[in-house]
N, C-alpha and C positions, 0 to 999 in steps of 0.2 A: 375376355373380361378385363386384362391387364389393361392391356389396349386403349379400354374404353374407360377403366378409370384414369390411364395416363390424361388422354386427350383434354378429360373431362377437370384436370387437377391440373393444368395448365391453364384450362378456363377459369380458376378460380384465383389464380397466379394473375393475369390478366384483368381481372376484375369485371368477367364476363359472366361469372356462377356466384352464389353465395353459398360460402363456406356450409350451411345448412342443409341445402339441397344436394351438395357432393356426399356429405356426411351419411346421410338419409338412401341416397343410390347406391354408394358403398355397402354401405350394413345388409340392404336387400340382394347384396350379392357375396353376401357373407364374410365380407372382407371385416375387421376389427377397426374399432375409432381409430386406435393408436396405429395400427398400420394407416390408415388413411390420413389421419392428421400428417404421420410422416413425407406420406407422399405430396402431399400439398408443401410441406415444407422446402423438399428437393425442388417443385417445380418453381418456388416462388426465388429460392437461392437461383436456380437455373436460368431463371428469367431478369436474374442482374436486379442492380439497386434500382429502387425509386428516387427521382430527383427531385428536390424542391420544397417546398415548405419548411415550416418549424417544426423543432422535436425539442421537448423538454422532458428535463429531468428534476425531480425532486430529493432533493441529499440531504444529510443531516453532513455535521460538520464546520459549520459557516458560524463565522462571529462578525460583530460591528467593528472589532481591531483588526480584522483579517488586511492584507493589502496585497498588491499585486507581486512585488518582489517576487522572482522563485527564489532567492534565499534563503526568505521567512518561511515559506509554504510550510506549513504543522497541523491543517488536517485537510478534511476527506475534499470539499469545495474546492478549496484553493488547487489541491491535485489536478482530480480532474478537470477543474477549469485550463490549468495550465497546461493541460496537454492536447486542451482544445488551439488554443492560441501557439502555445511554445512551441520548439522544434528544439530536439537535442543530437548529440552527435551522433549517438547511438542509442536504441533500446532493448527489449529482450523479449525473444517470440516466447511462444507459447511453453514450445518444448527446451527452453533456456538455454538458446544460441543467441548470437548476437543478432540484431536484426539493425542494418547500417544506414544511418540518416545522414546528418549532412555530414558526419564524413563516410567515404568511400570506402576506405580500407584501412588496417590501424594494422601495423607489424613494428614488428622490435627485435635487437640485435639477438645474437646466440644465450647471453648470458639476461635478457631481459630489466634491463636498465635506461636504454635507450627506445622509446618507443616514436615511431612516426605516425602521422595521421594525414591521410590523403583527403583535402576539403572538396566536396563535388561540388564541380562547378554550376552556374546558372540557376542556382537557388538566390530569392528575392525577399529582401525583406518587406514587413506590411507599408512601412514607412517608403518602400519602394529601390531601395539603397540594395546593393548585392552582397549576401554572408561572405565573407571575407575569413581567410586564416588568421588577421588581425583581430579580428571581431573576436574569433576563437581563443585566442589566448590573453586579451583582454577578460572574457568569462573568467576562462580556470583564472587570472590575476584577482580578478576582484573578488572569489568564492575563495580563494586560498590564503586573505587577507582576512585576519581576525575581527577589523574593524566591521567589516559586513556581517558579522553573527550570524555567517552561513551555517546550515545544516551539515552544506559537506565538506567544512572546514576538515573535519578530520582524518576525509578517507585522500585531500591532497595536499597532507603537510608530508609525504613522499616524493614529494618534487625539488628537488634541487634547482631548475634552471628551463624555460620555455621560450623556445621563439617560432615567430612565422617565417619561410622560407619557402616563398612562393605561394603556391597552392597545398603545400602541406605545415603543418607545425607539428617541429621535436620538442617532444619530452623526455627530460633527464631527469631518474629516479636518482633520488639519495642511498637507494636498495634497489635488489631485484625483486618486481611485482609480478609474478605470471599473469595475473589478474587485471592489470592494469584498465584491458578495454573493458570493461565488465563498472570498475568504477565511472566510467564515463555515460553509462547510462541512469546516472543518479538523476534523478526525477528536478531536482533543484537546478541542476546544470543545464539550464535554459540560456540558450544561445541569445545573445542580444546584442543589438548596433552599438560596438564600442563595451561589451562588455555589460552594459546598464551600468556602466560610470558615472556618465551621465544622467539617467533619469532611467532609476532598477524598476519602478512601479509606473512604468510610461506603457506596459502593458504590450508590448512591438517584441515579436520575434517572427518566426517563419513559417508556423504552424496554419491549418485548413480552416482556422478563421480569425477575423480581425475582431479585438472588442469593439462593443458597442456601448454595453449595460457595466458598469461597475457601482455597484449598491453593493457595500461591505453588509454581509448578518443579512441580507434581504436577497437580489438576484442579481446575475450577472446574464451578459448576451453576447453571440458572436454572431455576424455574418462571414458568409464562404468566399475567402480568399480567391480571388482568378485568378491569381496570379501563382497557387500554392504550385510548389516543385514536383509533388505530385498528383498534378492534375485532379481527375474523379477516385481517383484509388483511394481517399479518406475525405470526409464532409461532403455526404449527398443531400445532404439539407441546406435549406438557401441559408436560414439560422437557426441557431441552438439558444436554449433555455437552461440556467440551472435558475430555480427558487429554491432556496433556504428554507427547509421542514425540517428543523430538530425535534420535535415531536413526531413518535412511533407511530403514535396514530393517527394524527395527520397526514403524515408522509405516505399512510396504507389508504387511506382515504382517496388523497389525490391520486392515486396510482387506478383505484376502484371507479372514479368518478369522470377518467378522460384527462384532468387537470393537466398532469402528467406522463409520459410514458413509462418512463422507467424508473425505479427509486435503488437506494443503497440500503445495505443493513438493517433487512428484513429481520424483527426477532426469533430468535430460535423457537420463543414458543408460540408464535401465533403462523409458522406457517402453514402448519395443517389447513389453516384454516383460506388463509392466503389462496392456497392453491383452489381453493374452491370458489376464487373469483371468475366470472365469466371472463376467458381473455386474456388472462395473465397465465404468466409463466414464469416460475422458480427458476433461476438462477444461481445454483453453487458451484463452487470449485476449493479443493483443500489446497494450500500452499503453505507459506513462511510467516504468515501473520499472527500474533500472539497478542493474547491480554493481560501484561504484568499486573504485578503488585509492586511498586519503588519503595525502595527507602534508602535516603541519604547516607553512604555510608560515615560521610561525615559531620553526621548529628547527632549530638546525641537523641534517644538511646540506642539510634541503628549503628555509632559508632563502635558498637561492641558488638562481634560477634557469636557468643551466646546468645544474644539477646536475637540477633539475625535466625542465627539455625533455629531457635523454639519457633519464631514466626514461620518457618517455614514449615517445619514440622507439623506444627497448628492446622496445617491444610489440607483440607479432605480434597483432591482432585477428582476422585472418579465420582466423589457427591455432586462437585461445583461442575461437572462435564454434563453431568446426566440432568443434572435440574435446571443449568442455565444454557448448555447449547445443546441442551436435548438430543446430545450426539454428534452434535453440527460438526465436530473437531475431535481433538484425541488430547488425553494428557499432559501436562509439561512436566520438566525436571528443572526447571528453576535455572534453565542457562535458555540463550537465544536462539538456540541451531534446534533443528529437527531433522528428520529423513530426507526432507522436500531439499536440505543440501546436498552438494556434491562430499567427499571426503567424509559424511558424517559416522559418528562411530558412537550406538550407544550407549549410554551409561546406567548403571544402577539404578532402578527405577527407585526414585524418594518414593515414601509415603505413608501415609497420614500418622502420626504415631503421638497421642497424646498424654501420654506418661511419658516419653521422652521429651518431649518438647516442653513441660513439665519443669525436668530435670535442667535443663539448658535456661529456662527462664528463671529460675532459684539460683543456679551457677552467677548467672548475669545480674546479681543483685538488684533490679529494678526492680519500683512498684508501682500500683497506683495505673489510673488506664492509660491507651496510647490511643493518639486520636488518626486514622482512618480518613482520608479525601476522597469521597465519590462524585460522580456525576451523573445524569442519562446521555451525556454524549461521548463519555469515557468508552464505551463500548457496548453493546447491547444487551443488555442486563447487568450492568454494572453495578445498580444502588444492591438489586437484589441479590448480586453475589456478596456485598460487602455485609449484610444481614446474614450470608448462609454462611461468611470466614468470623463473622466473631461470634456466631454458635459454637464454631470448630473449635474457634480460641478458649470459648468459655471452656469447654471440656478439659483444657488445659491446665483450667486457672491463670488465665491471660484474660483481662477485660479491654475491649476495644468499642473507642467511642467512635459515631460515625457521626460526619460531618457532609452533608449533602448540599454540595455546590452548584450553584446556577451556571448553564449551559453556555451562555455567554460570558465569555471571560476564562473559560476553564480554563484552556491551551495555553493563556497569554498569561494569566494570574496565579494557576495554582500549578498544573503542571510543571515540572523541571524547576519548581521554586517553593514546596511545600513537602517536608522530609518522608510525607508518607500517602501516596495516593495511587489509585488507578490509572492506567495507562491504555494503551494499545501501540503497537508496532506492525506495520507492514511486511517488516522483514527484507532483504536485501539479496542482491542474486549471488552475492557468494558471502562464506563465516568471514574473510579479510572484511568484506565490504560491512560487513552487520557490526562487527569488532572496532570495527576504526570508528565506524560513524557514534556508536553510544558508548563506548565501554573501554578506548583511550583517553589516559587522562588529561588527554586539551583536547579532546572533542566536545565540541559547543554544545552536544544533546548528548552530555553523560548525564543520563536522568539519572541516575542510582549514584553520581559521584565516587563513584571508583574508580580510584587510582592509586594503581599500582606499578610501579616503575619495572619491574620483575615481571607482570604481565605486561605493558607494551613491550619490553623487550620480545617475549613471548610471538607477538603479533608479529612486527618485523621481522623476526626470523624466518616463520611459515610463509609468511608473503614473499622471501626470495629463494624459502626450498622449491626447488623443480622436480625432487625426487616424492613422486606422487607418496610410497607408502609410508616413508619419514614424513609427510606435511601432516600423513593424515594422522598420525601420532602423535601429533604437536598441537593438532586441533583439537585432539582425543585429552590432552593433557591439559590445555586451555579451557574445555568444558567443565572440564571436573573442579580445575581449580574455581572458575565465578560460579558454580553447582553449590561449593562446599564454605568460599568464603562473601561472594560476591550481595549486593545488595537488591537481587531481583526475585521474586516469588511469582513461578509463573505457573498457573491453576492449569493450561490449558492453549492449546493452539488450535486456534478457531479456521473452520472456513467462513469464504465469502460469501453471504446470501444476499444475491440480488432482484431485482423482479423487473419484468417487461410487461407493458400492457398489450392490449389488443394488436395482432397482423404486426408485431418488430421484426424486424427479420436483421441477421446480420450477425449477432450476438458472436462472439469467439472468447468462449473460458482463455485466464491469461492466468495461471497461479501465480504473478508478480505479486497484485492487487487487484484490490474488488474493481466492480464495473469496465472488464475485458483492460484490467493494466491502464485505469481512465480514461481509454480510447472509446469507452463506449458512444458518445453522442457523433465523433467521428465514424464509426465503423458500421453505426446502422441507420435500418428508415424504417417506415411502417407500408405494407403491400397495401395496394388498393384493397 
């Protein structure tokens, strides 16, 4: 019976059986859908990628001020697009090792301050020009210059001094980083001719396809590089689609109707429903990604910490977990780090207390409401959470007004510029990298403006201890402090819910970020 379902679930792999009539042979030999479906899965995996055609994706994420920079990159589109096109030095597998791109190997002295990067050779740009160790530290030059309003200004103002020398470029820390290569795989550090000195939004890196399509808030396209350094190992599709659906319903729509293959940021509550599309396939994985609550801590009223701890207090987390990710995710404590880090340790779980937070808000002399910035592309379920946190508040005697902003322009207008809104974060492969990039105080996306010269200190220290159980004490002590002073309210750390349509094959969970670490339009195809 094995036998003959293998042979038969190969044929279907082949595009010699329809998936119906295997299904329908199985069951009359007692075998289970779900065991059958699997098998057809193994053989279609076994039977290698399909080549050729397009695969489109529909995302939410995408503005008309988006542009090509990876600098700028601040949401979900721009990501993934860039990791269709980009190539970086390094990224990070599944199971959160390094996974080595165009550099080869990256080691550093005894004491970790001196790191090397070995560039592999015979990688070509789209432009046709060869990556170069020049190229390379023209990037880190131009993202570690403030003037660029890089994302990852902050996690490389630990550079003291960079040059190429030969086929490799040294990096001189101002401190010791254990961490160092781990920063290198920041999503923004898109490798470009000369840096993108020249022309950062000319869209040309190294990546398994070249653009085609650049419509800022509408679609973007790639054809398959032949020239990529890694041959067919990523982009089996001749080209790639993203269209722009920030509408949830749209986005489920096209995914239901063929439009689409795959889409991002399925809502927590409608996937029951989801799942019961002919075809599709749910898509999650838990990792590092969270959905704050900011506030400025240098504004007033968030300037004052009373006022901070009642808000946070205000928050029912196991409400907002159970009613908006319907599980999707687990609790926060109102700092960045969760389990999904290395070192993590922890802490006293907050929660909901509104006779105290009560107390903290009367302390904090304020009156009169506080006004609240939502979105629907802040996260999914966003408006609706900011409805179930000023119930919370009300109980408090905290009144919060809400202000519901249009989807375009959110990221570029209100985010990182409005003292009290909705957020989401990805989260970062290690607490140095997550710490430096939001929450030092000259990193370009301190969304919550905290700064505190006593916590970077804090930071630089753990980033040159090597003595693992001292770092993780330090990290333990840096939680608790932006837990207890910091200007972040975090309800909740969400998984990624993604969804594939019909015969995808390919899909590899990445708990970096959603749609497989962005890789997804590279990494799969659809079976006959």
């Amino acid at each position: 019976m094995s036998n003959e379902l293998e042979y038969l679930s190969h044929r279907v792999a082949a595009g010699r059986l329809n998936r119906r009539d295997f299904l329908g042979r199985a069951a009359a030999l007692g075998v289970t859908a779900t065991v059958a479906n699997s098998m057809i899965a193994s053989a279609v995996m076994a039977a290698g990628p399909v080549k050729g055609g397009t695969l489109k994706a529909g995302l939410q994420g995408g503005e008309s001020t988006n542009v090509l920079d990876p600098a700028l990159d601040l949401s979900q589109v721009n990501f993934n697009f860039s990791k269709c096109w980009g190539e970086l030095l390094v990224d990070t597998n599944p199971d959160g090792s390094i996974d080595y791109h165009i550099a080869e190997s990256i080691g550093s002295n005894k004491d970790a301050t001196v790191w090397t990067m070995k560039i592999r050779k015979g990688i070509e740009f789209h432009d046709g020009k060869p990556v170069t160790s020049a190229d390379v530290v023209a990037t880190l030059e131009r993202h570690s210059d403030a003037k660029s309003k890089s994302a990852a200004l902050g996690i490389l103002q630990g550079i003291k001094a960079m040059k190429a020398d030969g086929d490799e470029v040294v990096v001189t820390l101002k401190d010791a980083n254990a961490d160092f290569p781990y920063l290198m795989a920041d999503y923004h550090l898109v490798i470009q001719p000369n840096g993108g000195k020249d022309n950062p939004n000319a869209g040309i890196s190294a990546g398994p396809y070249k653009v085609t399509v650049n419509e800022p808030g509408v679609r973007y396209g790639g054809e398959k590089f032949k020239n990529y350094w890694q041959g067919d190992k990523l982009g089996h599709a001749d080209q790639i689609e993203i269209i722009v659906i920030n509408d949830a319903t749209a986005r489920t729509a096209a995914l239901q109707s063929g439009q689409v293959q795959m889409i991002n940021r399925v809502e927590p509550k409608i996937v029951d429903l989801v799942k019961r599309i002919s075809g599709v396939t749910i898509r999650t994985v838990s990792g590092r990604g969270f959905y704050p609550f900011n506030m400025f801590c240098d504004t007033a009223p968030f300037d004052n910490n009373d006022l901070r701890m009642a808000l946070k207090l205000a928050m029912d987390r196991q409400e907002m977990l159970e009613k908006i990710l319907r599980g999707y995710g687990a609790v926060g404590n109102d700092f960045p780090i969760n389990e999904a880090y290395p070192l993590f340790t922890p802490l006293e779980q907050r929660k909901f207390d509104p006779d105290k937070a009560g107390e903290y808000y009367k302390k904090s002399g304020h009156s009169g409401s506080i006004l609240l910035r939502t979105s629907d592309v802040a996260f999914p379920g966003a408006v609706d959470a900011a409805a179930l946190y000023q119930q919370s508040c009300a109980k408090a005697g905290i009144k919060i007004d809400i202000k519901r902003e249009p989807g375009d322009g959110y990221w570029s207008e209100v985010w990182n510029k409005k003292p009290f809104s909705e957020s989401y974060w990805g989260g970062r492969a290690t607490q140095d990298q997550m710490y430096s990039t939001a929450y030092v105080s000259s990193a370009d996306w301190n969304d919550t403006r905290w700064k505190r010269p006593e916590f970077d200190k804090m930071v630089v220290a753990a980033r040159g201890e090597l003595d693992q159980d001292k770092r993780k004490k330090m990290y333990a002590d840096m939680g608790m402090m932006m837990r207890d002073q910091g200007g972040l309210i975090v309800p909740f750390f969400n998984q990624y819910i993604d969804a594939t349509g019909k015969n995808v094959q390919g899909w590899v969970n990445n708990p970096a970020a959603e749609m497989c670490n962005g890789y997804a339009l590279s990494l799969c195809w659809v079976a006959a």
